[in-house]
C-alpha positions as CSV (number, residue, x, y, z in Angstrom):
1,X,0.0,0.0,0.0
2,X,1.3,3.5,-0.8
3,X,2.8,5.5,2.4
4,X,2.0,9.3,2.3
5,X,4.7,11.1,4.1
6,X,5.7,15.1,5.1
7,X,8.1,16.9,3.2
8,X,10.1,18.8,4.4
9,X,12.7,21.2,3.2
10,X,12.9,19.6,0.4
11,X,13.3,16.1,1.6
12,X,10.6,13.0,2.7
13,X,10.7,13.1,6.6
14,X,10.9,10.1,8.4
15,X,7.7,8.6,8.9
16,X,6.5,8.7,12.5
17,X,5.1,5.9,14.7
18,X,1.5,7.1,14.1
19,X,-0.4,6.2,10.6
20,X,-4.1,6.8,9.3
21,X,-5.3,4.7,6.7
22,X,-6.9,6.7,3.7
23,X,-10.0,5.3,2.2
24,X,-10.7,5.9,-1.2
25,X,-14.0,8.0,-1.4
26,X,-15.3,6.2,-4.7
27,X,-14.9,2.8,-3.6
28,X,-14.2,2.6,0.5
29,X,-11.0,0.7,0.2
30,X,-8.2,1.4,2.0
31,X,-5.8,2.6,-0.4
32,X,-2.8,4.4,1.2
33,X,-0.9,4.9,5.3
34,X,-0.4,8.7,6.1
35,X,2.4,9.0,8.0
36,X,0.9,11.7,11.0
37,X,3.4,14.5,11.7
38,X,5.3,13.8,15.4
39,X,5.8,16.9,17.5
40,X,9.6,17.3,16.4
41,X,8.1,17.1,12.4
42,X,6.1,19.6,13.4
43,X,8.4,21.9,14.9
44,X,11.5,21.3,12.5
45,X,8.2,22.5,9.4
46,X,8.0,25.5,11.6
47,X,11.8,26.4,12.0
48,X,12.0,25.5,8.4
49,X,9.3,28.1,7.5
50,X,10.4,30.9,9.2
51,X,13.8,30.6,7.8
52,X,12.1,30.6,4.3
53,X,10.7,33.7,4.8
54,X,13.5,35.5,5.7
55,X,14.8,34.9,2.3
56,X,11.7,35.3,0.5
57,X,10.6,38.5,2.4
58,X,13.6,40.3,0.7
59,X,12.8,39.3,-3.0
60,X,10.7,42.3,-4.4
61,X,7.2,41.9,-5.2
62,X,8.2,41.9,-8.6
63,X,10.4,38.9,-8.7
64,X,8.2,37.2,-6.7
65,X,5.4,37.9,-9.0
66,X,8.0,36.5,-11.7
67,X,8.0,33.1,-9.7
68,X,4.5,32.7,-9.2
69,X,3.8,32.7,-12.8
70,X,6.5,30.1,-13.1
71,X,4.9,28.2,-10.7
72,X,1.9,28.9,-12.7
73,X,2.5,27.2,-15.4
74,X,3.9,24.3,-14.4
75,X,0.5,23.6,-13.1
76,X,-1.0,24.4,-16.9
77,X,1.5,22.1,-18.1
78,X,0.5,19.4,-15.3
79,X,-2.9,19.8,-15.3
80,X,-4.2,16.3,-15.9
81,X,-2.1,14.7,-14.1
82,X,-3.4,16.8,-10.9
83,X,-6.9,16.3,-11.7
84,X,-5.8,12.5,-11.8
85,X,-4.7,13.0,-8.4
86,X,-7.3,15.1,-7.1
87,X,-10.0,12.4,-8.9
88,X,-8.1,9.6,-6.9
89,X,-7.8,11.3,-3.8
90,X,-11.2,12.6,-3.4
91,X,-13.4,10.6,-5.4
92,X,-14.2,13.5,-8.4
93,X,-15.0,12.7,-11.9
94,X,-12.0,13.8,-14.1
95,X,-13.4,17.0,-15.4
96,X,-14.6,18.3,-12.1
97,X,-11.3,17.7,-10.4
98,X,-10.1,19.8,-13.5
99,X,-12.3,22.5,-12.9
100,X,-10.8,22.3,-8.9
101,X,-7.0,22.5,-10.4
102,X,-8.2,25.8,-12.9
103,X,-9.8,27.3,-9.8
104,X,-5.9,26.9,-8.3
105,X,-4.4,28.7,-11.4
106,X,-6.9,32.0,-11.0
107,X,-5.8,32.1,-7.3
108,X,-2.2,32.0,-8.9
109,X,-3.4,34.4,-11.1
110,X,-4.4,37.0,-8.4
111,X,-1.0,36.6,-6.7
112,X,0.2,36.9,-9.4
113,X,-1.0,40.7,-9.7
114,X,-0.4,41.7,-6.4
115,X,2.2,43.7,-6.7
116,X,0.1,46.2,-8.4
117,X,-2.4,46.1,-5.6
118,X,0.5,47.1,-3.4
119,X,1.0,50.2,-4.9
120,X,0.1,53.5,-3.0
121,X,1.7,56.3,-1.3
122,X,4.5,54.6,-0.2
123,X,6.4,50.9,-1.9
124,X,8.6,48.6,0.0
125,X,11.3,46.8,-2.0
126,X,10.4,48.3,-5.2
127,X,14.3,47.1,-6.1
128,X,16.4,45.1,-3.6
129,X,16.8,47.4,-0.7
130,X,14.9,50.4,-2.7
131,X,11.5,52.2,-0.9
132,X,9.4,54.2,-3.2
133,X,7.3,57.2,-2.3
134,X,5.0,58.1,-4.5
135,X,3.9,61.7,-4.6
């Protein structure tokens, strides 16, 4: 049977003691162990977190904008594979579970345009270490 682990920074954690098994909506069989997250898993995602976002908090909107739509579309390019997932993991027909993966992409989409929703009086990070005031 398939084991669902955590990933963290980058790398499969060890699975912990505890498991759930994970039914398969459609049919009720059991078809996978989820490995559930120790206190130390949970504490090392935290510490792992916040030391992404000190990284991440000095990229400028724009650039992050610019890895969002990366991260865009590889989902476009992936996108029936996910549904596949999505259909597996919650029972969906295939083009409903497509409709839930292009509901992701506009919520990409919107981050995506941030940046200019951020503009007003006053811009953080306009350029690495550059503030804008605008006038």
């Amino acid at each position: 049977m398939k084991s669902i682990t955590h990933y963290i920074n980058g790398q499969h954690s060890p699975e912990s003691e505890r498991t759930q098994t994970v039914f398969n909506p459609a049919t009720g069989q059991p078809q996978a162990d989820l490995s559930l997250a120790s206190r130390v898993e949970v504490e090392s995602a935290i510490k792992v977190a916040k030391q992404a976002y000190q990284t991440w908090s000095q990229i400028t909107p724009l650039n992050r904008s610019r890895i969002l739509f990366k991260f865009k579309t590889l989902i476009e390019e992936n996108i029936d594979e996910l549904a596949m997932l999505i259909s597996h993991e919650h029972g969906k027909v295939h083009d409903d579970a497509k409709g839930e993966v292009v509901r992701g992409i506009e919520v990409i989409e919107f981050a995506c345009g941030i940046p200019h929703l951020l503009k007003g009086e006053h811009t953080e990070q306009v350029g690495s270490g550059i503030d804008a005031c605008n006038l």
